[in-house]
Structure formats: structure tokens, C-alpha cells
C-alpha positions as CSV (number, residue, x, y, z in Angstrom):
1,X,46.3,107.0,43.1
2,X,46.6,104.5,40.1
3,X,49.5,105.9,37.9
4,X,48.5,107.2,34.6
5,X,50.7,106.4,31.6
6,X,49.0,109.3,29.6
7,X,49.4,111.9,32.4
8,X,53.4,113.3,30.1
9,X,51.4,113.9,27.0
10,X,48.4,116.0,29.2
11,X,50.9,117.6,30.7
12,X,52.6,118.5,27.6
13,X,49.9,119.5,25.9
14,X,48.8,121.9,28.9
15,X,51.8,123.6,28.8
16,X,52.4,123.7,25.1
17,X,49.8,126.5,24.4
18,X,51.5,128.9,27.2
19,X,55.3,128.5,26.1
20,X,53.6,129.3,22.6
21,X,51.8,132.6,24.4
22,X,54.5,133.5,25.4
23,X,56.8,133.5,22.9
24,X,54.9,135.5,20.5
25,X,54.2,138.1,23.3
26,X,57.9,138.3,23.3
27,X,57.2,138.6,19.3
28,X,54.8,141.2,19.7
29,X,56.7,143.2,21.7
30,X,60.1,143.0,19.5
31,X,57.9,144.1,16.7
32,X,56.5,147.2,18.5
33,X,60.5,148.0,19.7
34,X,61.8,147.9,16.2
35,X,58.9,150.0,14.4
36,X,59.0,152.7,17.6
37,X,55.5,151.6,18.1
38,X,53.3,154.0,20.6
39,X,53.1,153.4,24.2
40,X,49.9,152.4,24.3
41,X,50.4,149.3,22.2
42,X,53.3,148.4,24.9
43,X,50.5,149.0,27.4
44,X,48.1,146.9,26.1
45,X,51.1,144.1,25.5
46,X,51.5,144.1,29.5
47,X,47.8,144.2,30.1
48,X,47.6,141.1,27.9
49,X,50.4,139.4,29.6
50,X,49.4,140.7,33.4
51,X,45.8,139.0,32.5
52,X,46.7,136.1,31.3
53,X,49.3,135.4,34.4
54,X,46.5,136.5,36.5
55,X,44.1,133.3,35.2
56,X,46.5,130.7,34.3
57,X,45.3,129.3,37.7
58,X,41.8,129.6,36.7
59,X,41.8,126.5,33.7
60,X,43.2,124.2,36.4
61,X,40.6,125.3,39.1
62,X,37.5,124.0,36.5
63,X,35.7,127.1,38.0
64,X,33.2,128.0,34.7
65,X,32.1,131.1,35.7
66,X,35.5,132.7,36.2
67,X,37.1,131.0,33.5
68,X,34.5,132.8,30.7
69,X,35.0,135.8,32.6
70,X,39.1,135.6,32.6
71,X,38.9,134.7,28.6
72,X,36.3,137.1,27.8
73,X,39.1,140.2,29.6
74,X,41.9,138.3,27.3
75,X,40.1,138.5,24.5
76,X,39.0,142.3,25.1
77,X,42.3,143.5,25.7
78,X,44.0,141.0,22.8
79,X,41.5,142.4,20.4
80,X,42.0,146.0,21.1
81,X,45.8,145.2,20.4
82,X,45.7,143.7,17.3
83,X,44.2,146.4,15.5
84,X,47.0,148.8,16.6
85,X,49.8,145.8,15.8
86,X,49.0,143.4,13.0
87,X,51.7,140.5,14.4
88,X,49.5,140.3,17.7
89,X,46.9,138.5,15.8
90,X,49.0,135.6,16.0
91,X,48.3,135.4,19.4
92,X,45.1,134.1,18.3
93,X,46.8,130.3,18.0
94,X,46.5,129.8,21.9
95,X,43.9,131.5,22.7
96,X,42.1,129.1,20.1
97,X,43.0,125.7,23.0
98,X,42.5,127.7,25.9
99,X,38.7,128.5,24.4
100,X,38.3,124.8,23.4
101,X,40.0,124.2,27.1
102,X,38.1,126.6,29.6
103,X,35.2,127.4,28.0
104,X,31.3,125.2,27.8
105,X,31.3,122.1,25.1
106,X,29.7,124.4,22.7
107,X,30.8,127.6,23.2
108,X,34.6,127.1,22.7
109,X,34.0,125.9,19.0
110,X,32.3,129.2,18.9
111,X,34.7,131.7,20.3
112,X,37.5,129.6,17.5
113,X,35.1,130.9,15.0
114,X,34.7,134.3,16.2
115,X,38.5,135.0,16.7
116,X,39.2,133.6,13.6
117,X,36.9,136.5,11.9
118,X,38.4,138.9,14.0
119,X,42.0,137.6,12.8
120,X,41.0,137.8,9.3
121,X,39.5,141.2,9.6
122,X,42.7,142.6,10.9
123,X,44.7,141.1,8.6
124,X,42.4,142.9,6.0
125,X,42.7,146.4,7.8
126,X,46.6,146.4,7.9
127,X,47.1,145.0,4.2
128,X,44.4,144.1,2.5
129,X,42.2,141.0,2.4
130,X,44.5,138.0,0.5
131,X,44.7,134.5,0.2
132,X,47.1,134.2,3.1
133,X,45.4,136.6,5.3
134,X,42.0,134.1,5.3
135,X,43.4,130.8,4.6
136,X,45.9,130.9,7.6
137,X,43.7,131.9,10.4
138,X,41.2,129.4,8.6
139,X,43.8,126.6,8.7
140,X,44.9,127.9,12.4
141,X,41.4,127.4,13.5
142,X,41.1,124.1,12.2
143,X,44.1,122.6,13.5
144,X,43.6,123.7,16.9
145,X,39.8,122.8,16.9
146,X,40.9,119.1,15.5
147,X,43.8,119.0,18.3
148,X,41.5,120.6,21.1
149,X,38.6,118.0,20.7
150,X,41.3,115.2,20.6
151,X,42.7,116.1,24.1
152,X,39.0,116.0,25.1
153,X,38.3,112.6,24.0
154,X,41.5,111.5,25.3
155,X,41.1,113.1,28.6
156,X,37.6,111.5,29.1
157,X,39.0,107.9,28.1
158,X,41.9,108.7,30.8
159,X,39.7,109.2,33.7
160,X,37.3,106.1,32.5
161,X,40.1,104.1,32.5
162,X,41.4,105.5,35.8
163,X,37.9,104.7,37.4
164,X,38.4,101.4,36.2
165,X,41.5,100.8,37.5
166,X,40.3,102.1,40.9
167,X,37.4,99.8,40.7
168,X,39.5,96.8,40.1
169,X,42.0,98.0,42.7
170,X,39.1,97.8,45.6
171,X,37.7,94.2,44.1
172,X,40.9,93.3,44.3
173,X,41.4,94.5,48.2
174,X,37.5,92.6,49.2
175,X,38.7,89.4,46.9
176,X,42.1,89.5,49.1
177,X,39.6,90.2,52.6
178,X,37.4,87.3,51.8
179,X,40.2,84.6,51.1
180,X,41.9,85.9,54.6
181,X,37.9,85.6,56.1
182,X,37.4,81.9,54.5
183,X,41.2,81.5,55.3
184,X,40.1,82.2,59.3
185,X,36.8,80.3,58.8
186,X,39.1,77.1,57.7
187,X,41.2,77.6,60.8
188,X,38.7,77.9,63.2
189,X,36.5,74.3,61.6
190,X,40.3,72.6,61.8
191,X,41.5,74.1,65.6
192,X,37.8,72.4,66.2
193,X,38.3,69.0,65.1
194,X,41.3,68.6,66.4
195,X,40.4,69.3,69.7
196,X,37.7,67.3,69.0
197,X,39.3,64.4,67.9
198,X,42.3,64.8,70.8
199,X,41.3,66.6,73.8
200,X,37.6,66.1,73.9
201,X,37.6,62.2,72.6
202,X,40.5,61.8,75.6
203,X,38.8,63.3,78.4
204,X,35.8,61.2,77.6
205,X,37.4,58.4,77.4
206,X,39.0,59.1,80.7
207,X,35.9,59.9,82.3
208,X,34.1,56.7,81.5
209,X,37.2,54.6,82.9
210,X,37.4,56.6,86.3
211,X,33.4,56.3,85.9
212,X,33.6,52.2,85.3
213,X,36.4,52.0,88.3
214,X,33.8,53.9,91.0
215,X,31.3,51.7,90.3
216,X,33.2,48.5,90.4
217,X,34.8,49.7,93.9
218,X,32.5,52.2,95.6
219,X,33.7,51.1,98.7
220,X,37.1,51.8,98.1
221,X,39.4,53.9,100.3
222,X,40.3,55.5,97.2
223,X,36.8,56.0,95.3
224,X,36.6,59.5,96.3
225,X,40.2,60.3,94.6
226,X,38.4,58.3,91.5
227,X,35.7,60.6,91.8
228,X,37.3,63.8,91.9
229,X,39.2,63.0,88.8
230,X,36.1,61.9,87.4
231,X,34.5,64.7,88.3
232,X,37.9,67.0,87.1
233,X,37.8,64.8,83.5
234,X,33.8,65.6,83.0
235,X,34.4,69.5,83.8
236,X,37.3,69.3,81.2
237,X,34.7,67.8,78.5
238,X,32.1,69.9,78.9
239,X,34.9,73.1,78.8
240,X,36.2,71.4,75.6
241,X,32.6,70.6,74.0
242,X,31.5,74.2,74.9
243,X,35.0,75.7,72.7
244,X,34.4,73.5,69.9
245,X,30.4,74.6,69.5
246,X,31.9,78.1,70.1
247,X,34.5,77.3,67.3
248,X,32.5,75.6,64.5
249,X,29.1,77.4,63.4
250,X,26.5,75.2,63.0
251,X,26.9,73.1,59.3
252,X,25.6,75.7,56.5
253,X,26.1,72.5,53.8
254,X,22.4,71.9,53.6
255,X,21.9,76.4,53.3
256,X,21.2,79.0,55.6
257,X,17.8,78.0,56.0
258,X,18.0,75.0,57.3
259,X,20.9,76.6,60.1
260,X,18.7,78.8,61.5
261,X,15.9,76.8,61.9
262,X,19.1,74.0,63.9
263,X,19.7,77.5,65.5
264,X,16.1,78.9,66.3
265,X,15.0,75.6,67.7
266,X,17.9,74.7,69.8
267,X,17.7,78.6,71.3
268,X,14.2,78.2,71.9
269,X,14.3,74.9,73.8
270,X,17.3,76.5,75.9
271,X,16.0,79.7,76.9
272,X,12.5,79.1,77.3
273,X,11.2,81.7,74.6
274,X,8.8,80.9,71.4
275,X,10.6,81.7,68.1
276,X,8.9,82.3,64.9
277,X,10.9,81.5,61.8
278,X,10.1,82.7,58.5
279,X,12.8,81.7,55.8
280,X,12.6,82.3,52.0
281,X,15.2,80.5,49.6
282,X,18.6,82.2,50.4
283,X,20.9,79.2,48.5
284,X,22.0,81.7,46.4
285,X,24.1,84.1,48.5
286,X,28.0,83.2,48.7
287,X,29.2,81.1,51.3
288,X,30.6,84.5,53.7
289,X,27.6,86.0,53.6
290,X,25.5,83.0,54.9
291,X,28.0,82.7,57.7
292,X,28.0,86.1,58.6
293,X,23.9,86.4,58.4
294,X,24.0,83.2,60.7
295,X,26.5,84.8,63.0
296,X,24.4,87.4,63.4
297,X,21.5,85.8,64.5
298,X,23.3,83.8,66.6
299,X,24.6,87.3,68.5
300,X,21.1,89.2,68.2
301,X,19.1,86.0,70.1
302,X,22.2,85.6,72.6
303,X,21.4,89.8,73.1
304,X,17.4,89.0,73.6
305,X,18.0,86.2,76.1
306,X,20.9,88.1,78.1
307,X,18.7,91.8,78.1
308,X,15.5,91.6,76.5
309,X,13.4,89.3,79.3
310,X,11.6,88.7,76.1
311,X,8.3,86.3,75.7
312,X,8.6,86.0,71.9
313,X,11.0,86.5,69.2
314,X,10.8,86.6,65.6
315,X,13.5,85.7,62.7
316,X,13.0,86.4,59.1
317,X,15.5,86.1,56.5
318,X,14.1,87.1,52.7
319,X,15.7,87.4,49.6
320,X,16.0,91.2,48.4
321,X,17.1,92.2,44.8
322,X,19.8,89.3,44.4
323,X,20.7,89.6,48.3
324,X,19.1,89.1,51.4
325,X,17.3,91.0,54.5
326,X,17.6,89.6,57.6
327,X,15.6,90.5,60.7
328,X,15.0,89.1,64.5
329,X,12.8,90.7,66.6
330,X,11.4,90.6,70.2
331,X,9.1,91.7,72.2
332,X,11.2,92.0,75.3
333,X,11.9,95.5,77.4
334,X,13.8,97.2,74.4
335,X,17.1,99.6,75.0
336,X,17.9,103.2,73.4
337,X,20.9,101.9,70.6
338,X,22.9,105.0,70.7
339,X,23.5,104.7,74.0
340,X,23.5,100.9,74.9
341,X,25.8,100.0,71.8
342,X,29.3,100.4,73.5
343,X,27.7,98.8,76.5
344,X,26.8,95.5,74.5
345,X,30.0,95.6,72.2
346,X,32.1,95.7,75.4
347,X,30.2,92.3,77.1
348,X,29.6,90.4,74.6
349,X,31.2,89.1,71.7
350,X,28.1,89.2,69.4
351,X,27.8,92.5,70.2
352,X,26.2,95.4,67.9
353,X,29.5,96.9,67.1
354,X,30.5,93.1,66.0
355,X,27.7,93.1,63.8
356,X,28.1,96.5,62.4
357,X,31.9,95.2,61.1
358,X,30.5,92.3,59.7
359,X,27.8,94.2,57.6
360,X,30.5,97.0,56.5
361,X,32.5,94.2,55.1
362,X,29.9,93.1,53.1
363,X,28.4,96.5,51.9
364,X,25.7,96.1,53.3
365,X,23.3,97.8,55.9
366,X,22.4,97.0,59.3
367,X,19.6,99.1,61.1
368,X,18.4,99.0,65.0
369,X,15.1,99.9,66.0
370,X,14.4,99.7,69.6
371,X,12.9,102.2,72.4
372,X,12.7,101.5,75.7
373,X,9.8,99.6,76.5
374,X,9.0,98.6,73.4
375,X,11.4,95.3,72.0
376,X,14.1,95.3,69.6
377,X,14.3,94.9,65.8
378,X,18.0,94.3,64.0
379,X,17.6,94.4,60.2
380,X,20.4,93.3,58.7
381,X,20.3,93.5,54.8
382,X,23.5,92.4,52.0
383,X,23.5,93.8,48.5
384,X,23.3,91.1,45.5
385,X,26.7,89.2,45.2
386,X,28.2,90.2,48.9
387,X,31.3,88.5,49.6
């Protein structure tokens, strides 16, 4: 939780308006001691108090219901008492905040003006209506319905700025996980390179010596040790070739697009199976979510040709509000994806709980639909500005 700079003033001001109940209960109570008041304005004193402890929990709960219902027993029982002691009416002062505080917009302003009548009507009952006895509560009210709105509007700026900082806290936390995704994607092109330009450029090179000494010598004693190294040197380049395809996706410089038509062809001419590409403009999606719509693709047509015996398959990729919907399709035997999803995720590395993680770090959506018998559809779609 983001800490709050403002959060000693709220709590001051929370706790303000009960020290100052409190102390002119205390008040009230001297004042019935000294003029051997009757016992039934010491009674109502401890109602007044025993109600008021009983729903100081209530204007921290935010519960509306119970909170009109607490004030309206607090105001009952302080009203009754102030007509039998003319010093409880200054227990109108907090009762002023906690209307403005636990009460509806509209109705706090309302019970401030209501008490304050009721203040200056017992004032008038126990000496007579003067300038004092209407301009104080008058003032009273005024002061505490100035101070009350204030902590309203300051509250409401509080949380706005909290939600703001919270907002800014999680940009900050997906700007720091895509740097550490481009930071892996960077790794992964360079690890490829240099195995390209070390291991794989040396193995072919051995192999095409080993292949030119065979050739020159095929009736060597030794031309079968030459051809089992060439043999061993070929195995070790296609190995290496194979990691540095699996390491580098295919170049996304020229767009998405043109990828997955690279990819769609390539898969098509390997596996045997018709694809049918359909791909609007989708230049203007960030650089992680291209690869991860590509990677995607890649894993759902390595799925169709490992499960689906599929005849014909489908890609689509379309631009949605700002973002982008992806969706590949077959017509193969299907599969139920509550129950086939670990099963996949567990074999294969393009599996649907790897794609699942790939669309939660994008906010997006991904949806299966799939039935046995009846093919497979993976729609993947990114919200505008997914990164």
C-alpha cells in the first residue's frame, strides 16, 4: 500500500471530534454534580455516552444504514438532555462532524441545521433568546460545516491520488517485465549468432573437408574412419542449425504479417497441410506483442500437426480497437481443453498453458474452442498498446 502523506492530518481530524465529545460529557456531568442535578439527567448523560461508544465503530465501517440509525439514537437521547441541562447543548459541536461524517452528501448539511435550531431553542428555554444564544450555535454550525466539507474534498483528492500512485506502481512493474522480456529476447538472438557464427560455421566447415578427403580417397583403408566423422560433423550441424531456428524467431523487421506468412508457408510445405492466411495491417502493435502473437502461432500449428491429423488450417490475425485478435484454426479431430490442457503443457513447449502466460502478461484474452470431433480454434486477442 502506497504510503499516504496526508493519512496524520485524517487521522487527527477523526479523532479530534471524540476527544472534544468527550470532554464536554465530562463538562456536562460536572455541571449536573455541582447544581445537585436529578438523576435522570445523570442517566441520560450515560445513555449518551454508552451510545456513542456503542457506534464509534460504525463511522469506520461506512455501513449507511446503521450509521443514520446510531446518529438518529444520539441525537434522541442528546436532545432529550439538553432541555433538562442547558451546558449539554454544547455537545452539539461534534455531533455537527460526525453528521457531516456518517450521514448521505445532503442530509448531514441538514441535520447541522436542525441541531442548530434545536441548540438555539434551548438556549432560549433556559434564559431567554439573546445575541449569544443564536449567533454561537449559528457560528458553531458554520465552522464545522466549512471544516466538514474540507475533509471531504481532501479525502476524495487523497484516494485519487492514491489510485494514481497505484496505477503508476503496476506500469512501473509491466515497464520493468517487458525490459527483462526484450532483455531475454536480446539474449536468445545473441546465444544464436554465436553459435552460429562458432559452432555451426565449424562443423560445416569440418564436414566439407572430411567430405572432400572421402572423395579424393574412397579406397582408403581409412575412408570409413573419414566417414564416420563426416557423418558425426553433419549430425552436429543439423543439431546446431535445429537450436539456432529454435533460438531466433523468425525476422519480425519487415512486421508480423509478413512472419506468419515465412511461418505459414514453411509449416505447410513441412507437414503436408493447406494453410489459409488472412492478415490485416498489424505494424502498429509494440514489438513484444508481435513476438508473442508469432510465438503463438508457431505453438498452436506445432499442436495441429502433433494432435489434430488435420486436412486444413486457418490463421487470421486482425486488428481490434488499437490491438489485435489472433486466431488459427483446423479442421482436425478436436480435444475437450479442460481436460487436455495439462496434457499439452506437460509435452510440449508451445503448450496452452505457455500461451495462457504469454497472453496474461499482455492483458489480454486467449479463448479455446474445441470438442471432440469437431477441430480446434485458439483466439488469442491483446488490448490497444500491450507491451
Amino acid at each position: 500500500m502506497p504510503h499516504r502523506p496526508l493519512a496524520p492530518v485524517f487521522a487527527g481530524l477523526r479523532l479530534g471530534p471524540h476527544a472534544l465529545f468527550a470532554g464536554l460529557l465530562v463538562l456536562v456531568v460536572v455541571r449536573i454534580l455541582l447544581t445537585n442535578g436529578s438523576a435522570v439527567a445523570l442517566a441520560l448523560v450515560g445513555a449518551l455516552g454508552a451510545v456513542y461508544l456503542a457506534g464509534a465503530g460504525v463511522a469506520r465501517a461506512r455501513r449507511p444504514l446503521l450509521g443514520c440509525m446510531w446518529v438518529a439514537a444520539l441525537t434522541a437521547v442528546w436532545a432529550a438532555l439538553v432541555w433538562l441541562v442547558p451546558e449539554a447543548a454544547y455537545l452539539v459541536f461534534p455531533l455537527f462532524f460526525l453528521y457531516l461524517h456518517v450521514l448521505p452528501r445532503v442530509a448531514g448539511p441538514l441535520a447541522v441545521v436542525g441541531t442548530t435550531g434545536v441548540t438555539i431553542a434551548a438556549f432560549a428555554v433556559h434564559g431567554g433568546l439573546t445575541v449569544g444564544g443564536v449567533v454561537g450555535p449559528v457560528v458553531g454550525a458554520g465552522v464545522a460545516l466549512l471544516i466538514g466539507l474540507g475533509y471531504a474534498a481532501l479525502e476524495r483528492r487523497a484516494a485519487e491520488r492514491e489510485a494514481l500512485v497505484r496505477e503508476l506502481l503496476a506500469t512501473r512493474d509491466r515497464l520493468a517485465a517487458a525490459e527483462r522480456e526484450q532483455g531475454v529476447l536480446a539474449e536468445r538472438a545473441r546465444l544464436a549468432r554465436e553459435i552460429h557464427d562458432t559452432v555451426a560455421q565449424g562443423l560445416s566447415s569440418i564436414q566439407m573437408l572430411l567430405y572432400a578427403a572421402e572423395r579424393a580417397d574412397a579406397e582408403s583403408p581409412g575412408v570409413a574412419h573419414v566417414r564416420l566423422a563426416r557423418q558425426t560433423a553433419a549430425d552436429g550441424l543439423a543439431e546446431a542449425r535445429r537450436f539456432i531456428r529454435e533460438l531466433a524467431p523468425p525476422s519480425l523487421d519487415q512486421g508480423l504479417g509478413p512472419a506468419l506468412e515465412r511461418l505459414t508457408i514453411a509449416w505447410s510445405e513441412r507437414e503436408g497441410v493447406a494453410v489459409d492466411l488472412d492478415v490485416s495491417d498489424a505494424r502498429g502493435l509494440p514489438m513484444d506483442a508481435q513476438t508473442a502473437l508469432l510465438r503463438i502461432a508457431q505453438g498452436a500449428l506445432a499442436n495441429t500437426a502433433q494432435h489434430a491429423r488435420a486436412s486444413r488450417a486457418r490463421v487470421a490475425l486482425v486488428a481490434v480497437e488499437g490491438g489485435a485478435r489472433l486466431t488459427v484454426t483446423d479442421d482436425g479431430v478436436g480435444f475437450d481443453p479442460d481436460s487436455a490442457g495439462d496434457a499439452v503443457s506437460g509435452t510440449d513447449s508451445f503448450g496452452l498453458r505457455a500461451m495462457r502466460e504469454r497472453v496474461e502478461q499482455l492483458d489480454g484474452r486467449l479463448c479455446v474452442d474445441s470438442a471432440p470431433g469437431r477441430g480446434a480454434s485458439i483466439i488469442v486477442t491483446l488490448p490497444a498498446g500491450a507491451a
